[in-house]
C-alpha positions in Angstrom: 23.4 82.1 1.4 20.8 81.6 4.2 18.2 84.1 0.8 19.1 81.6 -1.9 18.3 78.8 -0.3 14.6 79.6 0.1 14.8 80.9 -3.8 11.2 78.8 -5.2 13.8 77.9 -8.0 16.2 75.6 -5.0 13.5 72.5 -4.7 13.3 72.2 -8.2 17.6 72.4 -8.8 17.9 69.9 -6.1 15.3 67.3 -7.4 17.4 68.0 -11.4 20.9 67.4 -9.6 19.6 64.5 -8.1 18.2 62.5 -11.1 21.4 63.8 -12.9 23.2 62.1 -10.1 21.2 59.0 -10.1 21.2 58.7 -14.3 25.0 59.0 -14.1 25.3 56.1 -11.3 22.9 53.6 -13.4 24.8 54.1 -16.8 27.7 53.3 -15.1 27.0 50.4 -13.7 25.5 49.2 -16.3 27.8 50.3 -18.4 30.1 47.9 -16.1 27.8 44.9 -16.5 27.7 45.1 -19.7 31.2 45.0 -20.2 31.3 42.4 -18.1 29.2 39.9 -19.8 29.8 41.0 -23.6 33.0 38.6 -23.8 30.6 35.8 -22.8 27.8 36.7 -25.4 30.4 37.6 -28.2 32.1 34.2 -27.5 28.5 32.0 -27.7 27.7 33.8 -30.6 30.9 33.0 -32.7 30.3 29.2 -31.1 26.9 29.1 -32.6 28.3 30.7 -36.1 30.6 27.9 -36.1 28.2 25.1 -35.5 25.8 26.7 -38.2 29.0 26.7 -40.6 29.7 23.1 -39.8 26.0 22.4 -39.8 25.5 23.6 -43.3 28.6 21.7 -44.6 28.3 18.3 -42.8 24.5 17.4 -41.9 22.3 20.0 -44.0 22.3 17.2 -46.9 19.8 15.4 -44.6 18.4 17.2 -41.8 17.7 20.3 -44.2 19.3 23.9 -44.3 17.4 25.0 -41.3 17.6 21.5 -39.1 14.0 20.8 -40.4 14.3 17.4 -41.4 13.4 15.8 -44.5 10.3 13.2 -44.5 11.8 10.0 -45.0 15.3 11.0 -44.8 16.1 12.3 -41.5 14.4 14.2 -39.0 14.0 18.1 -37.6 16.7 18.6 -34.8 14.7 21.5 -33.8 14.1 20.5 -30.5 16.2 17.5 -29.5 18.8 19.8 -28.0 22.7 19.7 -27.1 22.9 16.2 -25.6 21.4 14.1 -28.7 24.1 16.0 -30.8 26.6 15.7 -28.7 25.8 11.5 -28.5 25.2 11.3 -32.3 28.7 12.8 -33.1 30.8 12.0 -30.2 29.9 8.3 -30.8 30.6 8.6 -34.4 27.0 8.2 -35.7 26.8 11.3 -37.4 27.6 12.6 -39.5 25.8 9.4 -41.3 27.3 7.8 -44.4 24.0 6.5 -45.8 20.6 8.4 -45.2 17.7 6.1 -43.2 20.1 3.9 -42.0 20.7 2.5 -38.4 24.4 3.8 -37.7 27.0 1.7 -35.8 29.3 3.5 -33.3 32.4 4.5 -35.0 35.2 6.9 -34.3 34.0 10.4 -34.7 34.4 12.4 -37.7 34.4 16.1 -35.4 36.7 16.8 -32.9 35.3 18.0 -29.9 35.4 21.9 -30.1 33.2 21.3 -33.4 30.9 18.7 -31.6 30.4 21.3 -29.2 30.0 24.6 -31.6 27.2 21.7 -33.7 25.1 21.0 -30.1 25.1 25.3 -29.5 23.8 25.9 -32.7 21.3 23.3 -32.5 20.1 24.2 -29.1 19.2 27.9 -30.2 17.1 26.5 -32.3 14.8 25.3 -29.7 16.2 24.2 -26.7 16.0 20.6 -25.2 18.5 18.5 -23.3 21.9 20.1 -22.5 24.9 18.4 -22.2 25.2 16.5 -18.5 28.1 18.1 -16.7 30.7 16.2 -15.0 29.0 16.2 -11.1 25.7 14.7 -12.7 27.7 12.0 -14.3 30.6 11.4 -11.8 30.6 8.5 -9.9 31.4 9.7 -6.4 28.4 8.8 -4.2 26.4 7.3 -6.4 25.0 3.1 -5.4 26.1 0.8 -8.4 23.6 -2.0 -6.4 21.0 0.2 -6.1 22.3 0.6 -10.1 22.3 -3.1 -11.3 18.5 -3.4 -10.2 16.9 -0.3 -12.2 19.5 -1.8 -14.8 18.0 -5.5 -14.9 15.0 -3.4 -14.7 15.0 -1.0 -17.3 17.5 -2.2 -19.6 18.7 -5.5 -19.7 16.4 -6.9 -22.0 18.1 -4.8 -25.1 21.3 -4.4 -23.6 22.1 -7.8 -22.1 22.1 -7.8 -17.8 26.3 -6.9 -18.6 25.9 -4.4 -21.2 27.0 -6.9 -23.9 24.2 -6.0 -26.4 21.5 -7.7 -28.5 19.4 -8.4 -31.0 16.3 -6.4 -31.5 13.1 -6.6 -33.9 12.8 -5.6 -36.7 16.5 -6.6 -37.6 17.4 -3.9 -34.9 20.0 -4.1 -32.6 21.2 -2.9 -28.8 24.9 -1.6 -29.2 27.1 -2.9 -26.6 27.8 -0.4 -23.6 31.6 -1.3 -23.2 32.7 1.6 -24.8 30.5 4.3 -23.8 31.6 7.1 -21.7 29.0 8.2 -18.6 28.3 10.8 -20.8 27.3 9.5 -23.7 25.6 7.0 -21.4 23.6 10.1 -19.3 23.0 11.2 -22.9 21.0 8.4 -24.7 19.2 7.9 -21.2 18.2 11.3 -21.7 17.6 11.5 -25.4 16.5 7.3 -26.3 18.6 7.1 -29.6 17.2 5.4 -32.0 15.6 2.3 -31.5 16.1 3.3 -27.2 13.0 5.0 -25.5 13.8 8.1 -23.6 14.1 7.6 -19.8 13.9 11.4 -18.4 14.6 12.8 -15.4 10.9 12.4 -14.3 11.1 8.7 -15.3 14.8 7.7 -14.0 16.0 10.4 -11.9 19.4 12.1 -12.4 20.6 10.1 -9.4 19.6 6.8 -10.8 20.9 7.4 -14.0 24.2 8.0 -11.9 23.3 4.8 -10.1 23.1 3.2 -13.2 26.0 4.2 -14.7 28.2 3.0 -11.9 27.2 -0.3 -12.1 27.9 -0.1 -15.6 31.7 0.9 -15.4 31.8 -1.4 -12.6 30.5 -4.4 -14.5 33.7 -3.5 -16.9 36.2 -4.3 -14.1 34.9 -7.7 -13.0 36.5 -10.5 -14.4 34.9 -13.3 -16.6 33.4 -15.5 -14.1 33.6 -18.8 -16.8 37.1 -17.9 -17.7 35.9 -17.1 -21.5 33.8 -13.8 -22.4 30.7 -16.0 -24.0 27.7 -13.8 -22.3 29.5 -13.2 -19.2 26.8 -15.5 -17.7 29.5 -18.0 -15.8 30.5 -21.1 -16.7 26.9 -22.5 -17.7 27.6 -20.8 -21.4 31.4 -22.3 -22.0 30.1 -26.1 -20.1 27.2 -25.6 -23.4 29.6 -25.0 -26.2 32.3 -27.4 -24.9 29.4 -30.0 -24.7 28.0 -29.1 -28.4 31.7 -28.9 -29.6 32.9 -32.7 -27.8 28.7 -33.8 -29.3 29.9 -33.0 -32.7 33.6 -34.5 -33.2 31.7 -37.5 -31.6 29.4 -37.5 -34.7 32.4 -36.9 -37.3 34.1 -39.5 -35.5 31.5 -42.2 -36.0 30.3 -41.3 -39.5 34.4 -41.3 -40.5 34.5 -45.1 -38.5 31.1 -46.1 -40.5 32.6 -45.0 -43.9 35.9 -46.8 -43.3 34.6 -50.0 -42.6 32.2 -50.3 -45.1 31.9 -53.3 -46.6 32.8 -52.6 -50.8 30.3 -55.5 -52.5 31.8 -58.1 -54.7 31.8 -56.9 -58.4 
């Protein structure tokens, strides 16, 4: 034993056995790691399929067969990322009816699994703003004063200080919030839909936006201060349009007494 050992050949057989050794260790555990995240990759990759599929069927018309755009029609989504889809279609949007137009919210035409396979294919295209998870919209923590002022701030002059809506340029207009999920809110913070700019993280911080939010759903909970829902402003608005209202059946009421007694001339 104690002659082969110092055979020349024995440094050479022990520096072979050990790469074998170490090449057998690496396949396997990258054979394991691989198996390990193929299920994920396989399942993002038929997601994106199906988004492309629904892509081609339900918004090529307009945006073009490769999410282009089409001058004049509609613009390239490459780019805008998962949250602006997941706004335009959650909020029923788009898929538009009419090309160029300004869409209304309406119920959605996707269900959500297709919303979400749309917003993956459209974010490998080229990236941009993913979907907000649930911590970076949820509620818990966040400072609905704190959320009122960047609100007043930042937003109330299209949106109304309650979130009511309101008339734009342009024959634009600010939808109302009242309906809006924090998501879709987070979203169009994020993404500035149409006529909105785009307040980013680096403008309005993820924490604000949460801020902002929360003063939002809160606003929804607080009852009508002036009893009816004109402007949500108080009682100024509905004292206005009872005045106006008693104003006017006092002018009918004279111009019926005036006719009545007017005096026929003698024929």
């Amino acid at each position: 034993m104690s002659s082969r050992r110092r055979h020349p050949l024995a440094p050479y057989a022990v520096v072979v056995g050990g790469l074998l050794l170490t090449g057998i260790g690496y396949a396997a555990v990258t054979a394991a790691g691989d198996a390990s995240a193929s299920p994920a990759r396989i399942t993002q990759s038929a997601q994106i399929a199906q988004g492309h599929a629904i892509f081609l069927e339900e918004c090529a018309t307009c945006h073009g067969q490769f999410a282009q755009g089409t001058p004049g029609v509609a613009p390239s989504l490459i780019g805008v990322g998962a949250a602006a889809v997941d706004f335009q279609t959650s909020t029923g949007r788009m898929p538009a009816k009419e090309p160029s137009a300004e869409n209304d919210r309406k119920p959605p035409e996707l269900n959500p699994q297709e919303i979400a396979a749309v917003a993956a294919y459209i974010e490998s295209l080229g990236g941009g703003p993913t979907i907000p998870t649930s911590a970076q919209v949820s509620q818990r923590g966040a400072n609905p004063g704190f959320g009122q002022q960047l609100f007043v701030a930042d937003c109330a002059q299209c949106h109304n200080f309650d979130g009511a809506g309101g008339a734009l340029t342009y024959g634009k207009f600010a939808p109302p919030l009242t309906k809006s999920t924090p998501t879709q809110i987070f979203e169009a913070m994020l993404t500035g839909p149409e006529a909105m700019p785009v307040f980013n993280n680096t403008t309005i911080t993820p924490q604000e936006k949460r801020d902002i939010i929360a003063y939002i759903v809160q606003t929804r909970q607080e009852p009508n201060p002036g009893g009816f829902s004109l402007g949500r402003i108080g009682p100024v608005t509905e004292g206005l349009v009872a005045f106006l209202g008693l104003l006017l059946a006092m002018v009918f009421a004279a111009m019926w007494i005036t006719a009545k007694h007017r005096k026929i001339p003698n024929e």
